[in-house]
C-alpha positions in Angstrom: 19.3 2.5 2.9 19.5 6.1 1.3 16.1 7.3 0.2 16.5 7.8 -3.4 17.8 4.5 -3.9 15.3 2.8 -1.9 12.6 5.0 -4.1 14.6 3.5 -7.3 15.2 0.1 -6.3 11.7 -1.0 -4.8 9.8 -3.7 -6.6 6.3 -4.8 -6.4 6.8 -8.1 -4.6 3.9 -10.9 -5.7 5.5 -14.2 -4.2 6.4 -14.4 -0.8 7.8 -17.7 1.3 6.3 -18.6 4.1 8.4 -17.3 7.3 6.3 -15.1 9.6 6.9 -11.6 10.3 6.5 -10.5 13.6 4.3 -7.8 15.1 7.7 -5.1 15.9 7.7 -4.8 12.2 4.4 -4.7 11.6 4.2 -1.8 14.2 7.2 -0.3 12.4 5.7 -0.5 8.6 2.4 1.1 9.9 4.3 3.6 11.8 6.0 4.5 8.7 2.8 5.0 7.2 0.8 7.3 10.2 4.0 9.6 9.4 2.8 10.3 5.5 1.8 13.9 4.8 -2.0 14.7 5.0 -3.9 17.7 4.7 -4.7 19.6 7.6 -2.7 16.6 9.8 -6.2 15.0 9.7 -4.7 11.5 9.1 -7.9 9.9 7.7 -6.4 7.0 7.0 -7.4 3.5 9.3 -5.7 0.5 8.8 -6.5 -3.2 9.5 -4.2 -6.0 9.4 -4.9 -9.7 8.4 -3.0 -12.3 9.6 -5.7 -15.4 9.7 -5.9 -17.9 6.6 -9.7 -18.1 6.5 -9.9 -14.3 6.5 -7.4 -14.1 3.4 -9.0 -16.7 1.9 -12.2 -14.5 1.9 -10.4 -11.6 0.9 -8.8 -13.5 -2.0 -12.5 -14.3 -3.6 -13.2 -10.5 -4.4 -10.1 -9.9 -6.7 -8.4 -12.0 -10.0 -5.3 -11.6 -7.8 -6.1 -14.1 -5.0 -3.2 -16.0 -5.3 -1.3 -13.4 -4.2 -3.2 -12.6 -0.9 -3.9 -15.8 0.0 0.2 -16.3 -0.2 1.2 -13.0 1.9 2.0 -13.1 5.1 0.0 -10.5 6.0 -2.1 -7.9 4.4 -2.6 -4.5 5.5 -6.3 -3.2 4.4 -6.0 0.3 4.3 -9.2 2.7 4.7 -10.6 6.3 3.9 -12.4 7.4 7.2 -15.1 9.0 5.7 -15.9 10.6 9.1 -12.9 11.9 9.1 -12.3 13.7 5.8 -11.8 17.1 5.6 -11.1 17.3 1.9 -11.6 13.9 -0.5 -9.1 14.6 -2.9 -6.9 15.9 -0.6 -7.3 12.5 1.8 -7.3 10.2 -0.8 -3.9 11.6 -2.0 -2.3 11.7 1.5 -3.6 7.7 2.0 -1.6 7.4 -1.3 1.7 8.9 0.2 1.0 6.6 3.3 0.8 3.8 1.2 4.0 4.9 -0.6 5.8 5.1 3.1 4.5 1.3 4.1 6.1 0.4 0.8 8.9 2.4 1.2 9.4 0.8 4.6 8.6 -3.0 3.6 11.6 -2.8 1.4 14.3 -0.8 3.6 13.6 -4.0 5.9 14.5 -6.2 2.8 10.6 -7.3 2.7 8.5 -7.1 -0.1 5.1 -6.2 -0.6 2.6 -5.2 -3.4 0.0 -2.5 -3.3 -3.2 -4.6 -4.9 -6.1 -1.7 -6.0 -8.2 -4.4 -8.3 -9.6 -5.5 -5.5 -11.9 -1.8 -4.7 -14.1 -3.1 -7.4 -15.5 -5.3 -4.4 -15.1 -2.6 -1.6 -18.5 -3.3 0.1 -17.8 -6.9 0.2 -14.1 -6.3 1.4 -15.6 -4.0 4.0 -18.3 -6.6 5.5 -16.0 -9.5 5.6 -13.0 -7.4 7.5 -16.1 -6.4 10.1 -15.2 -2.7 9.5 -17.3 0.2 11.1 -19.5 1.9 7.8 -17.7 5.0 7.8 -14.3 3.4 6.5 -13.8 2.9 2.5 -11.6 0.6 0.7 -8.3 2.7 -0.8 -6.2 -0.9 -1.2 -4.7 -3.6 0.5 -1.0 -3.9 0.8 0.5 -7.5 0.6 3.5 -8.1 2.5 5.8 -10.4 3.1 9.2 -12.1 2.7 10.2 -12.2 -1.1 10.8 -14.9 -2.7 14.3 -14.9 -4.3 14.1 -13.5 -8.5 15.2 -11.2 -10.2 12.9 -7.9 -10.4 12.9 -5.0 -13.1 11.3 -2.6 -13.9 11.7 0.7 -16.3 10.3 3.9 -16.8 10.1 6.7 -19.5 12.4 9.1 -19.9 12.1 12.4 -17.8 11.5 14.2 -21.4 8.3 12.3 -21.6 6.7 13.7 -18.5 8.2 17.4 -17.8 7.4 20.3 -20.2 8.6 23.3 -19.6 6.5 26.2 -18.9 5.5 28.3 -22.4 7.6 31.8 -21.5 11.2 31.5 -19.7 13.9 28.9 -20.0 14.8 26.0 -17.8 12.9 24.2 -15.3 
């Protein structure tokens, strides 16, 4: 799939059917993800992945969109390691484009998955019930899985909403 329309075409995925996805792609969709860009190559991002039905069916009590994670396949829980951060912003934003790559990813392999972020209201709780070690923070949880067939849209405003052009000189 070229790149700009796999940027244009992916959808945030909430309903998934039930067939399993096997641990090759998992491997391959967090691969995708350890190759984002992060400051200083620090990579402070950690990951967790939750296959088990009584462990989504914790996860889903913390958020209003438990439905949705007690449905996916699997979910990946993605982390800040705060023992690991060399700058905050700058590792937050990288475990964004990370996210964007397991997304990115998820769809080439005609999967579907939604990045949930509701859910960092309850980050300690999240935290406890996943086991993780105390330096990790919540950044989101990504639910994957295979999409159930409808028809997705989605818009966005036009470029001349979002770029201004610099106050002296023409063009870009």
């Amino acid at each position: 799939m070229d790149t700009i329309d796999a940027i244009k075409t992916r959808r945030s995925v909430r309903e998934f059917s039930g067939e399993d996805i096997n641990d090759k792609t998992i491997e391959e969709i967090l691969e995708a993800g350890r190759w984002a860009p992060s400051g200083l190559n620090n990579q402070a991002w950690r990951f967790i992945v939750v296959r088990k039905e009584d462990t989504k069916e914790a996860l889903s009590k913390f958020t209003h969109y438990g439905a949705i994670i007690k449905n996916a396949r699997i979910l990946i829980v993605v982390f800040l390691d705060c023992d690991q951060i060399y700058d905050r912003t700058k590792d937050v934003q990288s475990i964004g484009a990370c996210i964007q790559n397991m997304l990115l990813a998820v769809h080439s392999m005609g999967l579907g998955a939604v990045w949930l972020g509701e859910i960092l209201k309850n980050k300690e709780q999240v935290t406890k019930v996943l086991d993780a070690p105390d330096s990790y923070e919540l950044m989101a949880v990504v639910a994957l899985g295979h999409p159930v067939k409808k028809a997705r849209s989605s818009d966005r405003k036009e470029l001349s909403e979002l770029v201004f052009r610099e106050r002296f000189g023409a063009g870009w």
